[in-house]
NUBAVEX-967788 format. One record per residue: x, y, z of N, C-alpha, C in turn; residue number from 1; residue in one letter. Coordinates in nm, 3 decimals, padded with zeros to 5 digits. Each point is the difference from the previous one (the first is absolute). Layout:
# NUBAVEX-967788
<pt <X; Y; Z>; <X; Y; Z>; <X; Y; Z>; NUM; A> ...
***
This chain:
# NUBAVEX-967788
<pt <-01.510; -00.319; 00.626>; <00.042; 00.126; 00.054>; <-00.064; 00.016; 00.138>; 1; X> <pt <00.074; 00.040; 00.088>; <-00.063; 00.042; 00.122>; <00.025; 00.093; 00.071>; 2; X> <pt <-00.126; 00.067; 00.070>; <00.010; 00.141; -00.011>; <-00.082; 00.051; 00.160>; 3; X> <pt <00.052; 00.056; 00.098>; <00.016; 00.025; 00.129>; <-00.108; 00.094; 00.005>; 4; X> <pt <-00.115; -00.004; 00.071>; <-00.068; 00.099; 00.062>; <-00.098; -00.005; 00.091>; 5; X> <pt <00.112; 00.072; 00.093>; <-00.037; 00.017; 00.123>; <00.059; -00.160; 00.063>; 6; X> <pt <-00.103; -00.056; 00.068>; <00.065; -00.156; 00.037>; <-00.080; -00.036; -00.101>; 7; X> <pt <-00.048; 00.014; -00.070>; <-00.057; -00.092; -00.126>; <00.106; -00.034; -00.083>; 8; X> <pt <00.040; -00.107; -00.071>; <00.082; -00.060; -00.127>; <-00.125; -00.038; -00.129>; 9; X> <pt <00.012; 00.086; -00.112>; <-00.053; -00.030; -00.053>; <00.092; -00.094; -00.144>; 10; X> <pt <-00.071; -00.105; -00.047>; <00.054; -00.080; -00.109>; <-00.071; -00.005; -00.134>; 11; X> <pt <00.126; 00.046; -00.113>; <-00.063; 00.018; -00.122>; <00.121; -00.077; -00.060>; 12; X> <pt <-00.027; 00.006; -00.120>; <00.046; -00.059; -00.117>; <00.128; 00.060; -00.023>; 13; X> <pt <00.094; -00.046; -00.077>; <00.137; 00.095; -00.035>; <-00.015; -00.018; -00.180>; 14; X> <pt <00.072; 00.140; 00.025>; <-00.078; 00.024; -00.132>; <00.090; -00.074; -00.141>; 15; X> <pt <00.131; -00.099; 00.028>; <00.045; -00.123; -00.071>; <-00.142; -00.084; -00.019>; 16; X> <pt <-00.055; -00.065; 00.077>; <-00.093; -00.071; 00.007>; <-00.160; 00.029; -00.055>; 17; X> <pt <00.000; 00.119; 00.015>; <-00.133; 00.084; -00.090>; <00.042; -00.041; -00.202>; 18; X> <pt <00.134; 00.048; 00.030>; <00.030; 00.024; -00.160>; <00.043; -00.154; -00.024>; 19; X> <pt <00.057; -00.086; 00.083>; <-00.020; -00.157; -00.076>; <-00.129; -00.062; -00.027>; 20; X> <pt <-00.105; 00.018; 00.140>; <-00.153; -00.020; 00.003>; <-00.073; 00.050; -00.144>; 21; X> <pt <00.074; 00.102; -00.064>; <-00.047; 00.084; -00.111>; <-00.007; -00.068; -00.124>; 22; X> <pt <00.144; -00.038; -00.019>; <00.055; -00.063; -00.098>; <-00.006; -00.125; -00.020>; 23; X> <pt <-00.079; -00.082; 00.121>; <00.044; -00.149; 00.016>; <-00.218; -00.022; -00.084>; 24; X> <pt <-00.053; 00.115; 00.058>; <-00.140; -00.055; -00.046>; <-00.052; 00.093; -00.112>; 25; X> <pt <00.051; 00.087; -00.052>; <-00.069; 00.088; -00.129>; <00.104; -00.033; -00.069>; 26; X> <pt <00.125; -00.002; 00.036>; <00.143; -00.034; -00.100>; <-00.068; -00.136; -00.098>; 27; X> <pt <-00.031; -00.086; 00.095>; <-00.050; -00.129; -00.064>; <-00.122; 00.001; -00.054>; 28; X> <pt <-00.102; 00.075; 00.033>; <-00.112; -00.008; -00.063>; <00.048; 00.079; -00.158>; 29; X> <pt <00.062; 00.114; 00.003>; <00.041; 00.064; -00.091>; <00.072; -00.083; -00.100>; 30; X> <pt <00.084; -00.087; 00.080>; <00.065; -00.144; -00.108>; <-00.101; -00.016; -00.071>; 31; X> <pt <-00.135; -00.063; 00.082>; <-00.082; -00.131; -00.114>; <-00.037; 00.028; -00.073>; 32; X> <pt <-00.048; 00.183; 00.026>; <-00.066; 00.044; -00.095>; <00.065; -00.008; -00.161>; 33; X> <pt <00.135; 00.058; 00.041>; <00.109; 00.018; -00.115>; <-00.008; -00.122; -00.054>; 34; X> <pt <00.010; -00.118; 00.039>; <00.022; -00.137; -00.047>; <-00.125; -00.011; -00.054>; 35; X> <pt <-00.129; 00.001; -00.004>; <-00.148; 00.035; -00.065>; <00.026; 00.054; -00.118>; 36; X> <pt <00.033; 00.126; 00.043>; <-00.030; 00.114; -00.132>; <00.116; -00.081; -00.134>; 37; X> <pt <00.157; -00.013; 00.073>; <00.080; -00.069; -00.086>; <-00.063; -00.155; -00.051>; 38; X> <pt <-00.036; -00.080; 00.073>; <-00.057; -00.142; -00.095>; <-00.115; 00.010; -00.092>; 39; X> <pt <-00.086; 00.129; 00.011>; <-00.079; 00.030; -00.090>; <00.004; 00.088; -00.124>; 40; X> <pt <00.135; 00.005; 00.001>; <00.026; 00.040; -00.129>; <00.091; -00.120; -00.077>; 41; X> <pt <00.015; -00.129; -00.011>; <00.055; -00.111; -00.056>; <00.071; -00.026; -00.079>; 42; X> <pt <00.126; 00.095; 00.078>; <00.136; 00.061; -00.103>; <00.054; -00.069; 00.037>; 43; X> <pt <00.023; -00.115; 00.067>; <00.111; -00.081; 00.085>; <-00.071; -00.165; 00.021>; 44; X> <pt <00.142; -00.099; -00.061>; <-00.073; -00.125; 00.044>; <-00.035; -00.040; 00.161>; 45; X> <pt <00.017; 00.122; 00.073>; <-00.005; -00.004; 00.153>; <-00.117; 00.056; 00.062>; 46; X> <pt <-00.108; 00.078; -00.138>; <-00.112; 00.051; 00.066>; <-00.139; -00.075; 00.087>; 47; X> <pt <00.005; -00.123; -00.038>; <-00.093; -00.030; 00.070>; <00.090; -00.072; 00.128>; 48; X> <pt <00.102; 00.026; 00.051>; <00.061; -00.019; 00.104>; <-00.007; 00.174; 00.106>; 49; X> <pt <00.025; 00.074; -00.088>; <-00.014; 00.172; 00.099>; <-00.148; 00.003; -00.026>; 50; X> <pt <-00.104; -00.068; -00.105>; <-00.115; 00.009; 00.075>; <-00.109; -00.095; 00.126>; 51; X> <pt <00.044; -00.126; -00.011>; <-00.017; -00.098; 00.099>; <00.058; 00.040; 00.104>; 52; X> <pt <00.124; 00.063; -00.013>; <00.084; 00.040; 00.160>; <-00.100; 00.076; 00.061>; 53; X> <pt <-00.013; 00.127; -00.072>; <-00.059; 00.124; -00.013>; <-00.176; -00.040; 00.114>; 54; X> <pt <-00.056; -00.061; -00.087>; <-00.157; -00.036; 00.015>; <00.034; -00.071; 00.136>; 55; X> <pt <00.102; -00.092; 00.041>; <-00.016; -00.093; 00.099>; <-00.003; 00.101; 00.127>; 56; X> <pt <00.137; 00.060; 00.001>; <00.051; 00.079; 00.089>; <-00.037; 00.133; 00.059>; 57; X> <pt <-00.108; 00.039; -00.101>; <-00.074; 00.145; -00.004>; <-00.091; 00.019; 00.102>; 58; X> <pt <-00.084; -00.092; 00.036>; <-00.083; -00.040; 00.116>; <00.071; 00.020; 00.176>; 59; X> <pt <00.096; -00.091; -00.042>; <00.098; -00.034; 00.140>; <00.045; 00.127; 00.066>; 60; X> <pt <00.039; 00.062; -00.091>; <00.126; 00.119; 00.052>; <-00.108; 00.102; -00.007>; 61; X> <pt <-00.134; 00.032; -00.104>; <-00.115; 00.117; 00.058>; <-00.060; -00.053; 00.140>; 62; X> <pt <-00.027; -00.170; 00.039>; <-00.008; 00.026; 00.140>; <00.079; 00.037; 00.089>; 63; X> <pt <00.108; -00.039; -00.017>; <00.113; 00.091; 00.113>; <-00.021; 00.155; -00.019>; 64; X> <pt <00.020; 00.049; -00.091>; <-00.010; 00.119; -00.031>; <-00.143; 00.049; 00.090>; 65; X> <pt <-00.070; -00.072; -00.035>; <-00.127; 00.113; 00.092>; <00.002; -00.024; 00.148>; 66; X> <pt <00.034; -00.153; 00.037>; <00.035; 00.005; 00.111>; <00.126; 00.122; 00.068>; 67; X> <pt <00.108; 00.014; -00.011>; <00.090; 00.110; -00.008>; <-00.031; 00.114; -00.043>; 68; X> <pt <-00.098; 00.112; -00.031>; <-00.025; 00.096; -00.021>; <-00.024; 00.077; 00.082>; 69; X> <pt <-00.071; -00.020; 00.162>; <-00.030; 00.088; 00.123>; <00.142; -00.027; 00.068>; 70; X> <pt <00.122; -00.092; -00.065>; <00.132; 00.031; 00.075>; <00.081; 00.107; -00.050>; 71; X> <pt <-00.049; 00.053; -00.142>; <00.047; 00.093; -00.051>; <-00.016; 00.106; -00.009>; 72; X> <pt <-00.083; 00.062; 00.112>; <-00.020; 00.102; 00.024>; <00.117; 00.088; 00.112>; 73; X> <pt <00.062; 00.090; -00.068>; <00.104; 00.058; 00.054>; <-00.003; 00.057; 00.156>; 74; X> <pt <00.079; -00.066; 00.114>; <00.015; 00.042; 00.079>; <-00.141; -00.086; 00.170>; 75; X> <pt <-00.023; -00.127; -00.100>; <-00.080; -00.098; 00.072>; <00.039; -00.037; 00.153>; 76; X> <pt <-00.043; 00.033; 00.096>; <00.044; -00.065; 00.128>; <-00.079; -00.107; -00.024>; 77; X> <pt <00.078; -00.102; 00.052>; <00.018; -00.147; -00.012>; <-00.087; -00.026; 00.181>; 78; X> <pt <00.099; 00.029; 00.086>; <-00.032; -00.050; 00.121>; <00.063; 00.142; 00.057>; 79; X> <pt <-00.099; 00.002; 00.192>; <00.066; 00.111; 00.027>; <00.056; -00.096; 00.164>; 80; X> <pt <00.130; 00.037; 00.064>; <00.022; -00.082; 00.126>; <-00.033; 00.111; 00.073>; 81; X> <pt <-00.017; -00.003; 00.131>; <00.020; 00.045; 00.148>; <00.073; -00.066; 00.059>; 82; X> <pt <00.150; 00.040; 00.082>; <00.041; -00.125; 00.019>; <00.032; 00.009; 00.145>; 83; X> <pt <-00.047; -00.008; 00.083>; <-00.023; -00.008; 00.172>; <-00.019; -00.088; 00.073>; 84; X> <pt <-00.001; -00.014; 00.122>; <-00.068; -00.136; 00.074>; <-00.167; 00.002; -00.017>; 85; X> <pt <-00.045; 00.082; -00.019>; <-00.160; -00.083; -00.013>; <-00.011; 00.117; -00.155>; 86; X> <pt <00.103; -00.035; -00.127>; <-00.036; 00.060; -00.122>; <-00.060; -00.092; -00.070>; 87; X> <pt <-00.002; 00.084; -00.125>; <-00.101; -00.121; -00.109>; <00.074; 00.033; -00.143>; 88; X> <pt <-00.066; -00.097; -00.072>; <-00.022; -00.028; -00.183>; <-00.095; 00.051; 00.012>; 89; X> <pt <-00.015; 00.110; -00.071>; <-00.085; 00.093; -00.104>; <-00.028; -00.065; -00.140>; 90; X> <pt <-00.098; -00.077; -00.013>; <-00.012; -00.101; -00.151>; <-00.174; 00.098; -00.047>; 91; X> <pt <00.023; -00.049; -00.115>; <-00.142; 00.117; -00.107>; <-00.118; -00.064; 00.129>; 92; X> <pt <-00.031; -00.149; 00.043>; <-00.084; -00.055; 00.033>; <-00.029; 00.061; 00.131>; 93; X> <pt <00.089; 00.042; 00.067>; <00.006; 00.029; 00.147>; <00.146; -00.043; 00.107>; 94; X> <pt <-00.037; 00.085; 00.099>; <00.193; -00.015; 00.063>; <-00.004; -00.132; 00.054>; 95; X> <pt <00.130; -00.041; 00.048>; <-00.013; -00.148; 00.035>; <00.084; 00.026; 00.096>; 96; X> <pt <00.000; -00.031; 00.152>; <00.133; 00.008; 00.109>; <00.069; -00.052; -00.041>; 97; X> <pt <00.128; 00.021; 00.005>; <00.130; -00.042; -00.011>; <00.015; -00.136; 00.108>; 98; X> <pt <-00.015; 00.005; 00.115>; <-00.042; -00.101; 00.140>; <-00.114; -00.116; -00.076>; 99; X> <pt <-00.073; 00.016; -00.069>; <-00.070; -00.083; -00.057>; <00.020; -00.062; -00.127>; 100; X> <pt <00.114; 00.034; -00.060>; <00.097; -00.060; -00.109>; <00.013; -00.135; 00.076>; 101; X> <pt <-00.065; -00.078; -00.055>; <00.084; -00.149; -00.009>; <00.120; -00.037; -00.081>; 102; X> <pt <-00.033; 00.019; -00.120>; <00.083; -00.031; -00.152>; <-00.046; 00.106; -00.096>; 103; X> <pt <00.111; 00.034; -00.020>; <00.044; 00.079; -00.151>; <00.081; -00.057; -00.083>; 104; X> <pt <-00.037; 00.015; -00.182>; <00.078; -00.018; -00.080>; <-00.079; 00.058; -00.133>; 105; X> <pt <00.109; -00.032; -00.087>; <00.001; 00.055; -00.123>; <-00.058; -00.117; -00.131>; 106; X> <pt <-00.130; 00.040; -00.040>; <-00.046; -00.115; -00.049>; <-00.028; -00.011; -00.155>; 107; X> <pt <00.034; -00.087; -00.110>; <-00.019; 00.054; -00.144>; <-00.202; -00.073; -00.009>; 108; X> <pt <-00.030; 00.070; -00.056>; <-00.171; -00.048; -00.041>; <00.018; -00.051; -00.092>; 109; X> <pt <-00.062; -00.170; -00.035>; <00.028; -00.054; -00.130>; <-00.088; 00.060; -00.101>; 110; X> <pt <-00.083; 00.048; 00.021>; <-00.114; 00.113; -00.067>; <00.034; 00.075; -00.120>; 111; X> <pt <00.057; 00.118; 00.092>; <00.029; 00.108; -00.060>; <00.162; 00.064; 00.032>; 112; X> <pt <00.086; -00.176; 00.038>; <00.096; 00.034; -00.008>; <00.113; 00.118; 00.099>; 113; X> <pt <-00.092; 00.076; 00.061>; <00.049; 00.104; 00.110>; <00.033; -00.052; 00.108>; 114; X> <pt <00.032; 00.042; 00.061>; <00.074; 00.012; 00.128>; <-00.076; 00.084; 00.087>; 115; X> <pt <-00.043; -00.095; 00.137>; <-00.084; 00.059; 00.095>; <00.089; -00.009; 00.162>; 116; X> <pt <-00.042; 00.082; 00.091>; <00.060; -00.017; 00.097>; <-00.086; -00.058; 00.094>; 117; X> <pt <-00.017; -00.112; 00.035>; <-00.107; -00.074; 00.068>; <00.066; -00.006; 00.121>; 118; X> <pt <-00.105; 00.053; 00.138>; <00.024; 00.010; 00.122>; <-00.100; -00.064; 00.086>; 119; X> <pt <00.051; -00.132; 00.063>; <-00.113; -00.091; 00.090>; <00.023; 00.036; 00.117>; 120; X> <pt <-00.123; 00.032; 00.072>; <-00.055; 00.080; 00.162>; <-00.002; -00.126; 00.045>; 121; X> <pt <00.033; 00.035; 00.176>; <-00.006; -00.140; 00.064>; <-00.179; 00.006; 00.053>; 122; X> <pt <-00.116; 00.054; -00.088>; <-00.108; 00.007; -00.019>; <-00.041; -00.035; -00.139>; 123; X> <pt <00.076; -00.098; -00.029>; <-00.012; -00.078; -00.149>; <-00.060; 00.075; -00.099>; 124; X> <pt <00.008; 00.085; -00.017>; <-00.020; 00.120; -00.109>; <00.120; 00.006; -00.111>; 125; X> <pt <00.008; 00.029; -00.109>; <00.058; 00.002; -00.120>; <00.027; 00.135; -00.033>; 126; X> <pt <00.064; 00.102; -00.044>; <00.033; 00.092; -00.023>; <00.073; -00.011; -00.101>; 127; X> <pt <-00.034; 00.052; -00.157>; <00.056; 00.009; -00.090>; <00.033; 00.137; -00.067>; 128; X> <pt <00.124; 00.075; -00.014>; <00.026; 00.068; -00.024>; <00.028; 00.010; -00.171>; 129; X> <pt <-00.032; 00.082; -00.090>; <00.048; -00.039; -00.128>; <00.145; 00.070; -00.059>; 130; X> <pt <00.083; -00.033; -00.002>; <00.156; 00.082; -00.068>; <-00.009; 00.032; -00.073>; 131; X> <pt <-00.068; -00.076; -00.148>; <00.030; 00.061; -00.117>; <00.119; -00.037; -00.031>; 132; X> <pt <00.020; -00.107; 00.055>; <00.218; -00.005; -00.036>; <00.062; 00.104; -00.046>; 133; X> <pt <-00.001; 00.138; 00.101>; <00.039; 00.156; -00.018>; <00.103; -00.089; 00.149>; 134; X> <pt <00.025; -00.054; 00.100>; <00.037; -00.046; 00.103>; <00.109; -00.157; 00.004>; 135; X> <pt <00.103; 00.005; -00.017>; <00.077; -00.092; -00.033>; <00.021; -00.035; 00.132>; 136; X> <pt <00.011; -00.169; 00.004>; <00.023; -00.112; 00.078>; <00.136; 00.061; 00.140>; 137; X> <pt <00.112; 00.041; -00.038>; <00.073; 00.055; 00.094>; <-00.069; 00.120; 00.055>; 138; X> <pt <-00.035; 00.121; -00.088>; <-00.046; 00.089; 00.126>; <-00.130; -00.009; 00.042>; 139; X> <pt <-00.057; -00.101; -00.034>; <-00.103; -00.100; 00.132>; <00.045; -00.019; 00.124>; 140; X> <pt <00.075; -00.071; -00.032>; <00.094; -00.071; 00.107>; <00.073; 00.108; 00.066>; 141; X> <pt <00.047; 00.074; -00.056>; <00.037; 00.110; 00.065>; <-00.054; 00.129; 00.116>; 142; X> <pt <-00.130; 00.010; -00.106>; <-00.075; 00.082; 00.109>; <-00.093; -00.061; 00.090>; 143; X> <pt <-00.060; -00.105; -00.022>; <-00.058; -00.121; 00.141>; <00.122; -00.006; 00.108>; 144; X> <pt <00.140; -00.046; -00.037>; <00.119; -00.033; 00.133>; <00.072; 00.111; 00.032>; 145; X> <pt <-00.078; 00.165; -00.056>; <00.005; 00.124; 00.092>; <-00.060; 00.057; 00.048>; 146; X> <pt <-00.125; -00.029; -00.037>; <-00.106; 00.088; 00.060>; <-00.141; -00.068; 00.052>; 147; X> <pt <00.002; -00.117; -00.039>; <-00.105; -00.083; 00.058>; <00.094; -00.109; 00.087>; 148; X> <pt <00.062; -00.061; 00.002>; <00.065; -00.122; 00.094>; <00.051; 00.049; 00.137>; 149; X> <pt <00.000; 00.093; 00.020>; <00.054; 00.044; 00.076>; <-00.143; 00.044; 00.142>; 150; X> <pt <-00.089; -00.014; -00.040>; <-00.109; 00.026; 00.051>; <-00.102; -00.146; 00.034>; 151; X> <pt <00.060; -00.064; -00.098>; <-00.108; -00.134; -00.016>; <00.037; -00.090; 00.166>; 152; X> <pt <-00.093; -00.089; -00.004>; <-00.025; -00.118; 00.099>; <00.124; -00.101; -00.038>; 153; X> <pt <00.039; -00.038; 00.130>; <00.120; -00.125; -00.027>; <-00.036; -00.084; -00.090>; 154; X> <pt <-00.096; -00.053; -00.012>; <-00.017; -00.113; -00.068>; <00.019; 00.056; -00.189>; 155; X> <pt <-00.073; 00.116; -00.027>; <-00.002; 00.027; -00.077>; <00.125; 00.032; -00.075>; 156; X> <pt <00.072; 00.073; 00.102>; <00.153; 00.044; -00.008>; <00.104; -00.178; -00.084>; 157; X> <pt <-00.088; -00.080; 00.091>; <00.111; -00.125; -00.032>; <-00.070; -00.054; -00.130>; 158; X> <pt <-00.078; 00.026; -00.023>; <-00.089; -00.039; -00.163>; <00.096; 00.049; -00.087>; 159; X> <pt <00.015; 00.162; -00.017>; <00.053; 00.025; -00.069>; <00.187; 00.027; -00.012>; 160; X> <pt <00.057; -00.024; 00.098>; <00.106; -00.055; 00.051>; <00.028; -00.117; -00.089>; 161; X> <pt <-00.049; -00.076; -00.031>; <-00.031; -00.148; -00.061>; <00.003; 00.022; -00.189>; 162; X> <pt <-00.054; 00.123; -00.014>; <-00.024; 00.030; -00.148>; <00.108; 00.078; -00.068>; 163; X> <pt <00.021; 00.075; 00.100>; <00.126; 00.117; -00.076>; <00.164; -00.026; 00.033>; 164; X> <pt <00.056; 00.007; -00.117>; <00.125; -00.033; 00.012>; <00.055; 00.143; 00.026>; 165; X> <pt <00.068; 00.018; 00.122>; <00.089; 00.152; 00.054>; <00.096; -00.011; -00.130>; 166; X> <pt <00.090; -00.083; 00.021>; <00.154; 00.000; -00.083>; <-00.040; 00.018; -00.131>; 167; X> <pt <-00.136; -00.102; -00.070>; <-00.013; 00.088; -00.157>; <-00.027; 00.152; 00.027>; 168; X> <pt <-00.097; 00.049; 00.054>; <-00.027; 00.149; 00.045>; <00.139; 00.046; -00.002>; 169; X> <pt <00.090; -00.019; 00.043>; <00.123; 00.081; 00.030>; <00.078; 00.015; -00.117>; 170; X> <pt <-00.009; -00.097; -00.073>; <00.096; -00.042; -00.094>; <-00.099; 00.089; -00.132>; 171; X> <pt <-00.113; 00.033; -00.013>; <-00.109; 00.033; -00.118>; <-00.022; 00.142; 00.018>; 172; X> <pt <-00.012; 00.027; 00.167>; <-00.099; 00.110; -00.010>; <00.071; 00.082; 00.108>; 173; X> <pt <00.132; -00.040; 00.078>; <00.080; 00.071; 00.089>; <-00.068; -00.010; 00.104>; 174; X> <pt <-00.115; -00.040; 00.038>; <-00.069; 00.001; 00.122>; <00.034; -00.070; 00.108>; 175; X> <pt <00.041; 00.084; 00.134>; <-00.017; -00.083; 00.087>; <-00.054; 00.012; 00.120>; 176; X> <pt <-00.079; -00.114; 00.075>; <-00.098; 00.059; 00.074>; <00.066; 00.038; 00.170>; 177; X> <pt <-00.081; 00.134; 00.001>; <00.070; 00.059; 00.160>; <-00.083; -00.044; 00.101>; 178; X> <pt <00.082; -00.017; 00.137>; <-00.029; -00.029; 00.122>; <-00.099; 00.148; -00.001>; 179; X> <pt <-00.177; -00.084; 00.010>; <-00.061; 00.075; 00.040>; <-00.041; 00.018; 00.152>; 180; X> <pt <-00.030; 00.099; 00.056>; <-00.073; 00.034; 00.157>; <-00.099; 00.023; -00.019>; 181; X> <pt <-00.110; -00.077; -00.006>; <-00.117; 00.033; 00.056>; <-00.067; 00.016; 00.119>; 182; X> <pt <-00.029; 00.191; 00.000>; <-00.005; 00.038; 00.112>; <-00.173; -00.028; 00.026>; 183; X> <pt <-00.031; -00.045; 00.138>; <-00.156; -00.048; 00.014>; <-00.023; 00.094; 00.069>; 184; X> <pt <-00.150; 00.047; -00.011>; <-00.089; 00.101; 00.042>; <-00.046; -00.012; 00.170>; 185; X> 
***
């Protein structure tokens, strides 16, 4: 969701993605449990299958689950833009110039499984933003090639030029990107 104030763009979660985020890590923890409580009662030649499932899987999906819990807090700004010739990324860590964007993208953590928005400074600095996978892969792409690309350094511009397909965008998400003017100070 994104939400206008003032020249600030602020970026949150949509609230499809809160309620899949919901269902995808308590839905399942809530499974194993069920599969537990059901193989321990040994009414079925299948119980020590819903309890082996149960025991294996119970671990996995409570770490996602706790990992995903500060994304579930209703109404989370994610990232905030400024989007100008000398604007910035507003990240929890601290702002980052937009002019000092080398590379942006959208990154899964083999960890904990999330989705981070990792932003490399042409001051070799790392900037990791956390989503919470509340932030789907198109309107990534979407709000970086409106409100950040348009500001960035050539080089950077042709990085990500290189990554994003316009015609899927058009064809997925109706987007298409406008002849911007950037007016200089």
């Amino acid at each position: 969701m994104i939400q206008k104030k003032g020249d600030t763009v602020i970026i949150k979660g949509s609230k499809f993605m809160y309620v899949w985020m919901f269902l995808a890590t308590v839905g399942f923890l809530l499974a194993c449990i069920f599969l537990i409580i059901h193989g321990l009662k040994f009414n079925s030649k299948y119980s020590f299958l819903y309890l082996g499932g149960g025991i294996v899987l119970t671990p996995f999906y409570l770490h996602l689950t706790l990992w995903s819990l500060p994304g579930l807090i209703p109404g989370k700004v994610l990232l905030k833009i400024v989007p100008r010739e000398n604007g910035t990324v507003v990240a929890p860590k601290g702002p980052v110039l937009i002019k000092n964007i080398q590379n942006i993208d959208l990154i899964r953590n083999p960890l904990n499984l999330i989705n981070d928005i990792v932003i490399e400074t042409f001051d070799d600095k790392k900037i990791k933003i956390r989503t919470y996978n509340l932030l789907d892969d198109g309107d990534f792409q979407v709000i970086v090639d409106q409100y950040i690309f348009p500001y960035m350094t050539d080089n950077a511009r042709k990085v990500w030029d290189r990554k994003i397909d316009l015609d899927k965008l058009r064809e997925e998400a109706n987007y298409v990107r406008q002849e911007h003017r950037i007016e200089k100070n």
